[in-house]
N, C-alpha and C positions, 0 to 999 in steps of 0.2 A: 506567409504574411510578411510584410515590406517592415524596412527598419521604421521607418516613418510613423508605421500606425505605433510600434511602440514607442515614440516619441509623444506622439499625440494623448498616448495615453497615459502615460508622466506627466506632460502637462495640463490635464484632468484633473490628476490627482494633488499635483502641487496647489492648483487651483481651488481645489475643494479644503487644501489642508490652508490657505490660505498664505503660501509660500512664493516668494516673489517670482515673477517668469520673467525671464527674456524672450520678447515675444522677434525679436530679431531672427536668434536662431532657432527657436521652434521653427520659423516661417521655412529653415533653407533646406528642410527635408519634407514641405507640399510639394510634391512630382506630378500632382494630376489634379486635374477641380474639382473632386472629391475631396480631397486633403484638404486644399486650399478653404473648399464650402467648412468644411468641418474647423479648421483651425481660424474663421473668421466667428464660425458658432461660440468655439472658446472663447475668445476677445468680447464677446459681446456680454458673456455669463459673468466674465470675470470684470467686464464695468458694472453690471449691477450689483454683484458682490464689493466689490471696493464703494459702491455707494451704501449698501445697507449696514457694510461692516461699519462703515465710520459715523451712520447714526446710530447704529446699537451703543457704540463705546460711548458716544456723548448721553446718549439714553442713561447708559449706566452709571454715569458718575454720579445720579443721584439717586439713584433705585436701589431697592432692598437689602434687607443683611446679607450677610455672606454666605449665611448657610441655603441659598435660593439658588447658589452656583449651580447645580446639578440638578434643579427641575421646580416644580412648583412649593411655594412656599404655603400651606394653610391649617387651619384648624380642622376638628374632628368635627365644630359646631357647624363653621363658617366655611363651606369649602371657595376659594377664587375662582372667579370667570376666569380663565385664561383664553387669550387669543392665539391663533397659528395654526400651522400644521401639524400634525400630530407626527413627530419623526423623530430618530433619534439625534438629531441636530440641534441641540437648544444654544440659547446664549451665552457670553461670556460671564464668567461669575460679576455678582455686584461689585461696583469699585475698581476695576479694573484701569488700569491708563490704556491711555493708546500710545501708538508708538507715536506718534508727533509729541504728544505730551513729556518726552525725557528727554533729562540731560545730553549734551554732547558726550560728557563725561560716561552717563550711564551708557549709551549708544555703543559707545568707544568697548566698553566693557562686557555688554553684552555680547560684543560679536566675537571679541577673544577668547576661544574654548581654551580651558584652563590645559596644562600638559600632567600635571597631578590633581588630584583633591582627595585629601588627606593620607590615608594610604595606598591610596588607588592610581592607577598609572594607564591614563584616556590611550586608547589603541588608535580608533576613527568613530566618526559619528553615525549612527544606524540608523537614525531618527530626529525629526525634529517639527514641533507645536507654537504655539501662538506663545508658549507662556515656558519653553524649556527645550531638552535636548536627551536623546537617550544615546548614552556612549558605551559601545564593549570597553571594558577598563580589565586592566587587570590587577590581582587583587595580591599585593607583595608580601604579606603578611600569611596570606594561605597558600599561596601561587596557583592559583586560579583564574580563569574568565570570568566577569560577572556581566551584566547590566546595571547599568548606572542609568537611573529616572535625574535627571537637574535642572534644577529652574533656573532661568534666565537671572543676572546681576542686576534687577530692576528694585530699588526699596520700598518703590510704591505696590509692586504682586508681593511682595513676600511675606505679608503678614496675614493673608488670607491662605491662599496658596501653599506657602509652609505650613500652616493649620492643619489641611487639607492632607498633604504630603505626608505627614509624621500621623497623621491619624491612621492615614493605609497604610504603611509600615507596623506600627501598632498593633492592628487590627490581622494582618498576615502575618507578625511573628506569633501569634497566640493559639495557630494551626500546625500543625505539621504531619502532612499527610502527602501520600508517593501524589494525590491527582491536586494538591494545591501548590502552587507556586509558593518557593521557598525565599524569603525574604532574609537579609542577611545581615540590614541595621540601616537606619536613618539620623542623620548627622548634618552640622553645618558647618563649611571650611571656606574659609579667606569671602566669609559674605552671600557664599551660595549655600541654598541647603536640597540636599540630594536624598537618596533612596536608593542602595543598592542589592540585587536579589539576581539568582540565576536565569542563566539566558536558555530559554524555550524556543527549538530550532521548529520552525514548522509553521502551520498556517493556523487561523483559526476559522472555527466552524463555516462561518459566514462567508470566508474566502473562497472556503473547499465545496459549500453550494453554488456559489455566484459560479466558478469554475467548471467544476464537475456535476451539476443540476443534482438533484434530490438522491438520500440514501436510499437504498434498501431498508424495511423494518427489519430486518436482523444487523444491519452495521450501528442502524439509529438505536438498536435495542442498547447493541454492547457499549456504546460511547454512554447514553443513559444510564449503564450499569456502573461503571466507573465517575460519572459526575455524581453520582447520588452518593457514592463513596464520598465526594470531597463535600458535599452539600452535609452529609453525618458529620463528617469532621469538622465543621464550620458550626454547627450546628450543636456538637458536643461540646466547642471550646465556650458555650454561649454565646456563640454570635448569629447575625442576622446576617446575608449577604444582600438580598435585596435590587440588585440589577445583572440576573444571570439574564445572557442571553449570546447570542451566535458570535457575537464581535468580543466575548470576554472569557469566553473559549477556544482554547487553542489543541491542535492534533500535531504532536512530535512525528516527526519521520519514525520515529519506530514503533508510532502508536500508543506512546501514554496520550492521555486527556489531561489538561491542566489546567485548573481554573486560574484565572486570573484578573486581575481588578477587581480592589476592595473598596475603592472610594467612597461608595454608597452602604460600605458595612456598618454595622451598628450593635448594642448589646441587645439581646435578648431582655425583653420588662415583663413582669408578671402580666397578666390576664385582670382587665378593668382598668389597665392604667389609663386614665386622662388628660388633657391637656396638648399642646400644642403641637402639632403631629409633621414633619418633613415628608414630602412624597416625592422619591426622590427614584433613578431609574429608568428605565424605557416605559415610554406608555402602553408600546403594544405590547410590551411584556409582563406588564403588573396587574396584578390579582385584582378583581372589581374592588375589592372590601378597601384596596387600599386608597385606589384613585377616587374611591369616594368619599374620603378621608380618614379612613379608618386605618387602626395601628399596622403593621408589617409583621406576621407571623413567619413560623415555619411554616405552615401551610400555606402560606402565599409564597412563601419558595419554591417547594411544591408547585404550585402554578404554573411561575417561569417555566421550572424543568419540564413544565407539561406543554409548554405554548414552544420550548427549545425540539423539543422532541418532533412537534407538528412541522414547527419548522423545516426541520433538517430534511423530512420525509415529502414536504410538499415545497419547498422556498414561499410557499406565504406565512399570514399569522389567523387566528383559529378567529379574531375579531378586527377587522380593520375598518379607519376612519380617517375621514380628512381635519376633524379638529377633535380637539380636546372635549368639549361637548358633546358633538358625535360618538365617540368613545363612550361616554360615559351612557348617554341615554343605550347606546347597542349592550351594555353591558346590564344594565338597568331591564330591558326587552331580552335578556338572553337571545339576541341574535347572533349568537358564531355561526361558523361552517364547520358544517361535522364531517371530523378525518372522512369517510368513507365518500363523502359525497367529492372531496377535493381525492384521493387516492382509490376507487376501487378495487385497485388488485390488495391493498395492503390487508393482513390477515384480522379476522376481526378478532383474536386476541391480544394482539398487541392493538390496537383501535382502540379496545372498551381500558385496556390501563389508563392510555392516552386522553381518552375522553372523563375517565375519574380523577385524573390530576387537572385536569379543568373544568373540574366542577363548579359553577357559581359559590355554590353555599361549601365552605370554607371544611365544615362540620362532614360532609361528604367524601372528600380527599382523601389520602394518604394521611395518615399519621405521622408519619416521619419518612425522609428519604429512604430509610433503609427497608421500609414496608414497600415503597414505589419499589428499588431496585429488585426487591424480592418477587415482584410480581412482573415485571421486564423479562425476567431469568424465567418464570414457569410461563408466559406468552409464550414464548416460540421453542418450548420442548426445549431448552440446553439449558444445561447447570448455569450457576452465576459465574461468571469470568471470575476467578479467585487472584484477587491481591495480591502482590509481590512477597508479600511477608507472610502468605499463608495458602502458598499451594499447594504444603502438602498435604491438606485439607480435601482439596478437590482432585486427588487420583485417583482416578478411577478401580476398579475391583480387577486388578491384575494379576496377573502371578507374579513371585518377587523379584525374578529374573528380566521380567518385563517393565518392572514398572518403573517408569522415569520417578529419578532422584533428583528433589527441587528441595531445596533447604533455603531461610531467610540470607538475604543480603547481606554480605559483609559491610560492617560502618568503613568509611569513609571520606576523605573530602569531595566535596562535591563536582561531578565533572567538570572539564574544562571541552566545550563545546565549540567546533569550528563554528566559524559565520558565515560560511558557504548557505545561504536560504534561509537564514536565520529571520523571525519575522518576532519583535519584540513589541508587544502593542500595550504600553507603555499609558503615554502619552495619547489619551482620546482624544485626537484634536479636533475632529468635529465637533466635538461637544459644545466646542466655544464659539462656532459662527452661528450668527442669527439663521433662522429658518428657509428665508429664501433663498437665496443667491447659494447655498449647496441642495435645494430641494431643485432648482433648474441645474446643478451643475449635475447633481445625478442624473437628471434623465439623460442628459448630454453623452458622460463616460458608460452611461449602461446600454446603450446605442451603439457608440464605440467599442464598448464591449461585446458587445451582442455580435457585432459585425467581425470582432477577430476569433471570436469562440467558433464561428461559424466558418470562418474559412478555414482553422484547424480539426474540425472535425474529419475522421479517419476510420476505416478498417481499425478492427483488432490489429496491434502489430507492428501497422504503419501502412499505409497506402502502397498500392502498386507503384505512384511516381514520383516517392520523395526519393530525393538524393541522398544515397548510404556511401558514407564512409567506410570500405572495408579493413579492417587492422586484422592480419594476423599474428596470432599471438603462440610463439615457439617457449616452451617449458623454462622458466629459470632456472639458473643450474646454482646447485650447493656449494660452497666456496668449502663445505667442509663434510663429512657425512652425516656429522650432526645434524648441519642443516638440512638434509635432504628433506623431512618431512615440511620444514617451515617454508624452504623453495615452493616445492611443489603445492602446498597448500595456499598459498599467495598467489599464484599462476589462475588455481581455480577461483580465487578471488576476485582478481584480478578481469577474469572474464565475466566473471556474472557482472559485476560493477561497471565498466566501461559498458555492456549490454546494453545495460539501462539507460545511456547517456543516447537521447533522444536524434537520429539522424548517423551513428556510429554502430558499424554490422559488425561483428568478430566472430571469427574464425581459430577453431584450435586442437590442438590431438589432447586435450582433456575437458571435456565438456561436463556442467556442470550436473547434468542429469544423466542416467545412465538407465537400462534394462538392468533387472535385478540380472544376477546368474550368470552371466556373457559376457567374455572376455570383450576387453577393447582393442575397437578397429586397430588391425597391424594397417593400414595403408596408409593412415594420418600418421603416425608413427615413423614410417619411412620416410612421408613426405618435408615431416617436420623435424628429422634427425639433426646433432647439433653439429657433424661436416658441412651439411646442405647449406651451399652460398645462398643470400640475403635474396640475391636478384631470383634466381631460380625458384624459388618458395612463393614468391609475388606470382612470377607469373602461371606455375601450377595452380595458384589458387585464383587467379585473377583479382590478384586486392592491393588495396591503396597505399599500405604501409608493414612493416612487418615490427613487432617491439621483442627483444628478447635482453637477456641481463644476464645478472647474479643476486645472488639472497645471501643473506648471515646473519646469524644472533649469537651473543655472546653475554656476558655478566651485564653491561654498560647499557645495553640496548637493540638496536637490528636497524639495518640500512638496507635497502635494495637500487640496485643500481641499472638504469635502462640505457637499453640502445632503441631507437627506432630510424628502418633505412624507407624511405619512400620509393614508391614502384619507378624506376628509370631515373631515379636524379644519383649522380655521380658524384661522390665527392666525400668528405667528413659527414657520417651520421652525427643526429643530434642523439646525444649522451649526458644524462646526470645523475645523479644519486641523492637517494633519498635517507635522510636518518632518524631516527626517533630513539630518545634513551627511553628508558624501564621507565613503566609503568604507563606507557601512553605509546606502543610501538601498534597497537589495530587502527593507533591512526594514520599508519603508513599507507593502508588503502584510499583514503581519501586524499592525500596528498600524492599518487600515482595519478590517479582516474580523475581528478583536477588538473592535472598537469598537462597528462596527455589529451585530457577535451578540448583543452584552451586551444593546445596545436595544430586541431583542426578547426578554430572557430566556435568552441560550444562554450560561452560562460558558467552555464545553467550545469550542474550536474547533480543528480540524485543524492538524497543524502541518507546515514546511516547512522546509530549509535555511533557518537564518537568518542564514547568511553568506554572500554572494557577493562578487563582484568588482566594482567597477562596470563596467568596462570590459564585462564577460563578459555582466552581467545587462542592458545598455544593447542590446550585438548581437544576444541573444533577443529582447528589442522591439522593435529592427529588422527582424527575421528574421519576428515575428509578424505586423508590420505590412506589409513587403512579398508576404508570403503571403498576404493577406487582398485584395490589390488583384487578384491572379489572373493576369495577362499572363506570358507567359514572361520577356520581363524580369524582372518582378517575381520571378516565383518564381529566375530564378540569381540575385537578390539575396540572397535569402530563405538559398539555400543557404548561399552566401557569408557571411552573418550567424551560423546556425547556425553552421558549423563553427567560426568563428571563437569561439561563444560556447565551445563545446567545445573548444579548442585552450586557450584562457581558465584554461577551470576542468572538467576533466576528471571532475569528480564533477557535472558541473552535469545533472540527469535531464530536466528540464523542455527544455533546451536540445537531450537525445539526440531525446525525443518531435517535436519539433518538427522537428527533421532528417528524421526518418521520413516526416511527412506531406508535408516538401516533397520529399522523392524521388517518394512515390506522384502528387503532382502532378504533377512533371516528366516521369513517365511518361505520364501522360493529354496532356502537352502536346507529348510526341515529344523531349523534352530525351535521357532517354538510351533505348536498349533495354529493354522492359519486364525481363527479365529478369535486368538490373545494376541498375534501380532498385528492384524488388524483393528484390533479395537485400540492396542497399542499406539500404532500409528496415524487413528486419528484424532485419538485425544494431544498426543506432540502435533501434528499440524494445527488443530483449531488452536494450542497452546501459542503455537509462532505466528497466527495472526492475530489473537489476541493483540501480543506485544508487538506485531506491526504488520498492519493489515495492508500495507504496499511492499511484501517479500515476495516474489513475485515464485520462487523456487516452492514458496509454501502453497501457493494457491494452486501449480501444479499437482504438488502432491496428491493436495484435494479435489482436483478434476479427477485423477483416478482412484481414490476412496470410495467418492462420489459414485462412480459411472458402474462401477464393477461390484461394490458393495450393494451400493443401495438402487441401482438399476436407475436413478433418476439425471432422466439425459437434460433436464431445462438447468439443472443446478451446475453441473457438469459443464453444460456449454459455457455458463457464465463463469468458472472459474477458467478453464481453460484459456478463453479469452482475456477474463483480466490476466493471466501470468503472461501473455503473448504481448500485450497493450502494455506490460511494466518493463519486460524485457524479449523484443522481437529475436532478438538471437538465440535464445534459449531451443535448442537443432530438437532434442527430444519432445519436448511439451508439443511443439511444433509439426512434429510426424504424429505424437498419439492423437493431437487434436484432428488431424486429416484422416484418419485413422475413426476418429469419433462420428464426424462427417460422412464417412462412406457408411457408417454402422446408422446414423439418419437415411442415408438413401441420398445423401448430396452430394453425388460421384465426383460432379465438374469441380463441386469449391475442392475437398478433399485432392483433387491432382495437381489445382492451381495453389494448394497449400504448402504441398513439400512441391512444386516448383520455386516456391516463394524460398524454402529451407535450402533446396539443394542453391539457388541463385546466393545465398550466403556460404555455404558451405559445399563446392563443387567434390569432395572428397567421397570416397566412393566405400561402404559399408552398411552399416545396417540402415543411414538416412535413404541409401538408394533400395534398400527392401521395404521399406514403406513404402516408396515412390510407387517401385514396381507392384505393391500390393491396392495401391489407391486404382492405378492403370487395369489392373485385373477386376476389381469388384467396378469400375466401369466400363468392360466388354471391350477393353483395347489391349487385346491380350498378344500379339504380335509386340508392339510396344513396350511390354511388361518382359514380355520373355526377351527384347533384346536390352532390357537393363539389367537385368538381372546375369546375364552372360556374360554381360561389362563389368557386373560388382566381383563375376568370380574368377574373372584374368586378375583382377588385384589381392582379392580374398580367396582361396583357390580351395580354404581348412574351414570357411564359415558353412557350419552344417544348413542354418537358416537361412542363408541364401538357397542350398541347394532345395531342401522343403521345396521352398514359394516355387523355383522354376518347375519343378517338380507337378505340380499342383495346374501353376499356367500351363504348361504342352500338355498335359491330362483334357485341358479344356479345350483346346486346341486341335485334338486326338491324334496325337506322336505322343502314343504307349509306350515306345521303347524307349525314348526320349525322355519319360515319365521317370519307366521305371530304375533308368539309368543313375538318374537324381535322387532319386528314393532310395539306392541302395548306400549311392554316396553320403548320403547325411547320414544314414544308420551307421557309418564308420566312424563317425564323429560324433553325434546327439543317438543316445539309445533312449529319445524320447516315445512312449507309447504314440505317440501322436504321429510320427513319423513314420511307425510300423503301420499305423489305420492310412499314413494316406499312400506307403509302399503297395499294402493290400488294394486300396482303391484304383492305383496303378495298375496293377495285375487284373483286376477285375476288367477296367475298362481295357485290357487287350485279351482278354478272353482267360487268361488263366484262369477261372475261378477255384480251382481246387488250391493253388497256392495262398489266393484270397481267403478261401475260407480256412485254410491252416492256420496264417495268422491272424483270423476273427475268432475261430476257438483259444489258440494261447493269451488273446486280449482278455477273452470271457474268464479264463482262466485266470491270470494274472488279479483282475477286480476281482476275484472272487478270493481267492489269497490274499489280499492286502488291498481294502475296498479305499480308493480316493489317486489309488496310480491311472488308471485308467478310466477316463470319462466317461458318461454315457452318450456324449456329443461327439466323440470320437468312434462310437461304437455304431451309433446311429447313421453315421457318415459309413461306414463300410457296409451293415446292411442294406443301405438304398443305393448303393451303388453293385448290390448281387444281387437287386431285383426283387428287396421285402421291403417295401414301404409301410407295410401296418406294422411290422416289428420295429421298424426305422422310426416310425412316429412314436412306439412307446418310448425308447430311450431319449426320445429328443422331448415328450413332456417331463418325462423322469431329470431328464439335463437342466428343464426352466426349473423345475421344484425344488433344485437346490442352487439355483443360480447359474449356471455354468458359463464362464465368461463367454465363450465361442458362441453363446447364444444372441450376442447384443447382435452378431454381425447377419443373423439368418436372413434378414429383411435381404441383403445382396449379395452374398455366397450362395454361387453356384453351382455348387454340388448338390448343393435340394431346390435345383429348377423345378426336378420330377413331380412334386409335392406342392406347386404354387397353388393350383385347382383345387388341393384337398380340402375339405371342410375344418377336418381337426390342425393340417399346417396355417389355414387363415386365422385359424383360431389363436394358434401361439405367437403368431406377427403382430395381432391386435394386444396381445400381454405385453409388448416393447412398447405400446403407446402409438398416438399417429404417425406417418410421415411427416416429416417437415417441406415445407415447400420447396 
């Protein structure tokens, strides 16, 4: 997409907020007459806008009290005809001046953003409305970031306005809860009166559909489950909120929900109260009872949450109308649209919640949020998402050695949040322009929008012809030995993080996922050793940049220091260091992976909790680093760390992730029963999306939970893809998803998938044994056998390479060839599976007496100690000695307990024999259809 159109659609937006343009240089980036057509469209929206705005202001200087600012003014008796459109764009509050109507002086004052206000010390401005400004400030008293809400220095807004102001302040300090926005005090200094409260890194709802088009009812479920949290809260302190809806919730990067804007809050009144009622709010958001004039309950919050939820899952609303009228009488007719007719696939148990929280008759509803959330949670079979302060509530039935240790939050002050993506929605400034002139400028920018959504749509991962930045990235090194773990833990940081940064491929000898059990590649290892010159690394790997450094912590705080050389440029690399004292050093990853994106041209980078613990964020480094050495020691270290990091800081996601994959290791290494460590491991992964449902490491996880556990390949596909879509580098996810693919039967994407991997990562190991295994399951086995002969000039001790070759020239029929590799890996892997496919060797060159030696000591061995030797291994050697009905028992006996090697049967060719059989079609149709 062209700079231009993001140009264009700035000034859309300035347009709509009603912010001055220079239409000069907007003009000097239209490059073609589409642009040009499109930015004469704008000029034309924004003359009728400057006309209608400047009869509203004159409208208003004699029009109604002030409490009509935020929507219709009426009785319970009397409700008002109102004219318009029914949209969340109402008028300026009553009274209002315009700007012609002030002083020079006031002019003068209003445009000076102040450098203090009161304790607070303005950083830059984030934001800014018809009637104010939202500034990061920092707060010198706590030493903190906050957000500062401030009105403009006008005397004639501030007596309505500041009304208004100090009521939401009010109104938010009287909550406090993890999913409401934390309010911190309202005040007035040198004339201005202000509101400041914590800054909320993230988007809100509204954004994240207009964006990324409709949830899932299982994401919509979990945001639901946690709004209803802050709707109890709100709800308990006695208050009303009264205008929830998609633009007043916001989603952190790491996955809290946070409600936000209280303007329209109000107390809770007993039941019969009468008299003059405010309907105040979104139209298409408010409960019938109300916009017919009747009081504002909890159940009519309820509502919202029910029309927010239809939302998020369709981008419409459950009753839509062009006026206020219309509204009413479709509300009066019960004409909505029912979820199921706008979403088919969605499940009708989450449907029939959604459709009770939108009930007309009031009496129908939920009782209270916390009855909606309760029924959210039983809809879709999963526990309720459990609260920061009480997880250890929701742990599952573990053993004690298993079970993640989550303890409440330690107090303290409240983070101090970069403003890298930071999205503070403050300031509603639509709220204040008349209906028209932003009711045309929407369709204009959502046009514009439509049109840039639409050229960035993409493959999982990223497109075959966007231009990737390659960085390799060679291991930090310890300035000390202490530091060695915090080096090296920062390296793997380091890499997932940059991953994410959209357009930038990396490359590294520690990659962030790994095969449980199995040593890591020595060839990345050599490649990336710390003699190896700059230049020579580049071009083994063929990539753009190479970054490497040093690491240190000490009492004071941790610095890391980068070098980065470019492939062929000659000269001083670019070299800085980075520092952070105690108590805020995990923000060194954002200040790395900010640095280095800029360097290539990427503003935009992912963002992350940017508060942790150190204590918490030091045991994840440990935890990543003893997981990465592989021994069982190692990995109950690992465990040990996690939890610990988890016990820490109970919001910490990356910490849950990492729990996960050291249960799935400790299973591979006989630590606990597979069955406690996979239950284990997926109560830590759903925990780390939980608290941040774009961890892309986590979603991994749960593509193989998913796929191997629960055999369900649509779920499966969908994680996979999203962890590929959040971070394309990610080498492992990337091979088992190809790997996933050829177990569909979609041989071509599966090769064209790790070509995609190894095009990142040319380095030769176990990415090149997936390769070669995608080439074999589709019948390009000349191909497979000569990668696999390339991975073992480099790897010469990797027994799993020798397998696979092993397996290819079997198919191929070079017996001796076969069996050559099959004795080699048995020197290295004394895997039974290696002896079943040495036997199938020997078979396919006639030995079968040696073959069946080693099918008796297999038979034998499971019978001694039943789960070492599969029945899908066993079954594999008897159909290759010529018993297909014995072959068939062990291979249903393999489906009836799962047996991973079964996902692949649909295109392992070792049971071609068997495609005709009645009882093998039968067990192909148990995997589900083919995919196209």
């Amino acid at each position: 997409m062209s700079m231009a159109r993001d140009r264009f659609l700035d000034t859309a937006a300035s347009l709509a907020d009603g912010t001055p343009i220079d239409w000069d240089a907007a003009g000097t980036g239209a490059s073609s007459e589409a642009d040009r057509r499109l930015l004469r469209q704008l000029r034309v929206v924004a003359g009728v806008a400057d006309l209608h705005r400047s009869t509203s202001e004159e409208e208003g200087e004699a029009a109604g009290p002030p409490e009509a600012e935020r929507g219709w003014t009426t009785t319970a008796d009397e409700p008002v005809q109102t004219r318009g459109r029914v949209v969340p764009l109402l008028r300026p509050p009553a009274g209002q001046p315009t700007r012609a109507g002030q002083s020079e002086a006031e002019r003068k004052l209003a445009a000076t953003p102040p450098q203090t206000w009161g304790h607070l010390r303005l950083l830059e401005k984030v934001g800014e409305g018809s009637f104010g400004e939202v500034y990061r400030a920092y707060d010198t008293q706590l030493s903190r970031d906050v957000a500062l809400k401030l009105l403009r220095a006008d005397a004639r807004t501030r007596t309505s306005l500041a009304e208004r102001l100090l009521h939401e302040g009010r109104t938010l300090a009287r909550v406090h809860h993890q999913n409401v926005v934390t309010v911190f005090g309202a005040e007035e200094h040198g004339g201005r009166v202000g509101l400041w409260m914590e800054l909320v890194e993230g988007r809100t709802l509204a954004e994240s559909v207009a964006c990324d088009g409709p949830y899932s009812a299982r994401e919509a479920a979990l945001i639901g489950q946690d709004l209803c949290r802050a709707i109890a809260a709100v709800h308990g302190a006695g208050l009303l909120h009264r205008d929830i809806k998609a633009q007043n919730v916001m989603r952190q990067q790491g996955g809290r929900v946070v409600l936000m804007d209280f303007g329209a809050g109000e107390l809770q009144h007993p039941p019969g109260r009468k008299g003059r009622v405010r309907v105040t709010g979104t139209p298409l958001s408010l409960a019938p009872e109300v916009l017919a004039g009747g009081p504002a309950t909890a159940r009519s919050d309820i509502y919202s949450v029910g029309v927010l939820l239809f939302y998020l899952v369709t981008g419409r609303f459950p009753v839509e109308a062009e006026t206020l009228d219309e509204l009413r009488a479709k509300h009066a007719d019960q004409a909505h649209t029912n979820l199921h007719d706008a979403r088919p696939d969605l499940p009708d148990s989450f449907v029939a919640v959604v459709e009770r929280a939108l009930d007309a008759n009031p009496d129908q509803r939920y009782a209270s949020a916390g009855a909606l959330q309760r029924a959210l949670a039983r809809a879709l079979g999963f526990e309720s998402a459990p609260a920061f302060e009480s997880v250890v509530g929701s742990t599952p039935n573990l053993p004690a050695s298993a079970r993640p240790e989550v303890l409440p939050a330690p107090s303290g002050s409240q983070p101090r949040l970069s403003l890298e993506g930071v999205r503070v929605p403050l300031f509603d400034r639509r709220r204040y322009l008349v209906w028209l002139a932003p009711a045309i400028a929407a369709v204009v920018v959502m046009a514009a929008i439509a049109f840039v959504l639409n050229e960035r749509r993409s493959d999982p991962g990223g497109g075959a012809g966007e231009a990737v930045t390659l960085v390799a990235i060679r291991d930090l090194e310890p300035e000390t030995d202490d530091d060695r773990y915090f080096a090296d833990g920062f390296t793997r940081q380091l890499t997932a993080r940059l991953g994410e940064v959209p357009g930038i491929g990396v490359v590294t000898s520690k990659p962030l996922l790994r095969d449980p059990g199995v040593a890591v590649d020595e060839a990345p290892q050599r490649v990336f050793a710390a003699g190896v010159p700059a230049q020579n690394i580049l071009d083994a790997l063929r990539a753009d940049a190479l970054l490497d450094g040093s690491a240190r912590r000490d009492s004071d705080g941790a610095s890391v220091t980068l070098r980065l050389v470019r492939a062929g440029v000659v000269g001083e690399p670019w070299t800085r260091t980075f520092v952070r004292r105690r108590d805020e050093i995990a923000r060194l990853e954002q200040d790395v992976v900010t640095a280095v994106a800029r360097l290539f041209g990427h503003q935009q980078t992912p963002q992350r909790a940017a508060r942790l613990l150190d204590e918490a964020y030091f045991a994840y480094l440990r935890g990543r680093y003893a997981l990465s050495r592989g021994s069982l020691a190692d990995v109950q270290e690992s465990l040990k760390q996690f939890r610990r990091a988890t016990r820490l800081q109970p919001d910490y996601a990356e910490a849950f992730a990492g729990l996960a994959e050291a249960y799935i290791f400790s299973e591979s290494l006989g630590e606990f029963q597979e069955e406690d460590a996979r239950r284990a491991a997926r109560y830590s992964v759903q925990r780390a999306l939980q608290l941040n449902s774009e961890l892309p490491e986590a979603h991994a996880m749960l593509a193989e939970i998913i796929l191997y556990d629960d055999w369900d390949f649509e779920r499966a596909r969908d994680a996979y893809e999203r962890a590929l879509a959040l971070n394309p580098s990610l080498e492992y996810p990337r091979a088992r998803y190809a790997m996933f693919l050829a177990a569909e039967g979609r041989t071509a994407e599966a090769v064209e998938q790790m070509t995609r991997a190894r095009e990142v990562n040319p380095l030769p190991g176990v990415l090149v044994g997936y390769a070669a295994m995608a080439l074999h399951y589709a019948d390009r086995n000349d191909e497979a056998a000569a990668m696999f002969r390339a991975a073992l000039r480099d790897s010469p001790e990797d027994g799993r390479l020798h397998v696979g070759l092993c397996r290819v020239l079997r198919r191929v029929g070079d017996a001796s060839g076969a069996i050559e590799h099959c004795q080699r890996a048995l020197e290295r892997l004394r895997w039974p599976k290696s002896r079943a496919a040495l036997a199938q060797a020997y078979a396919a060159s006639g030995q079968t007496s040696e073959a069946r030696a080693i099918l008796a000591d297999l038979v034998k061995q499971e019978a001694a100690a039943p789960g070492g030797v599969t029945p899908f291994n066993l079954a594999a050697v008897l159909l290759s000695l010529g018993e297909p009905d014995q072959a068939l028992d062990y291979l249903e006996e393999a489906f009836d307990v799962r047996d991973r090697a079964c996902l692949w049967l649909r295109v392992d060719p070792r049971f071609d024999a068997l495609r005709e059989h009645p009882r093998f079609e039968a067990l192909v149709q148990r995997l589900g259809p083919p995919q196209p």
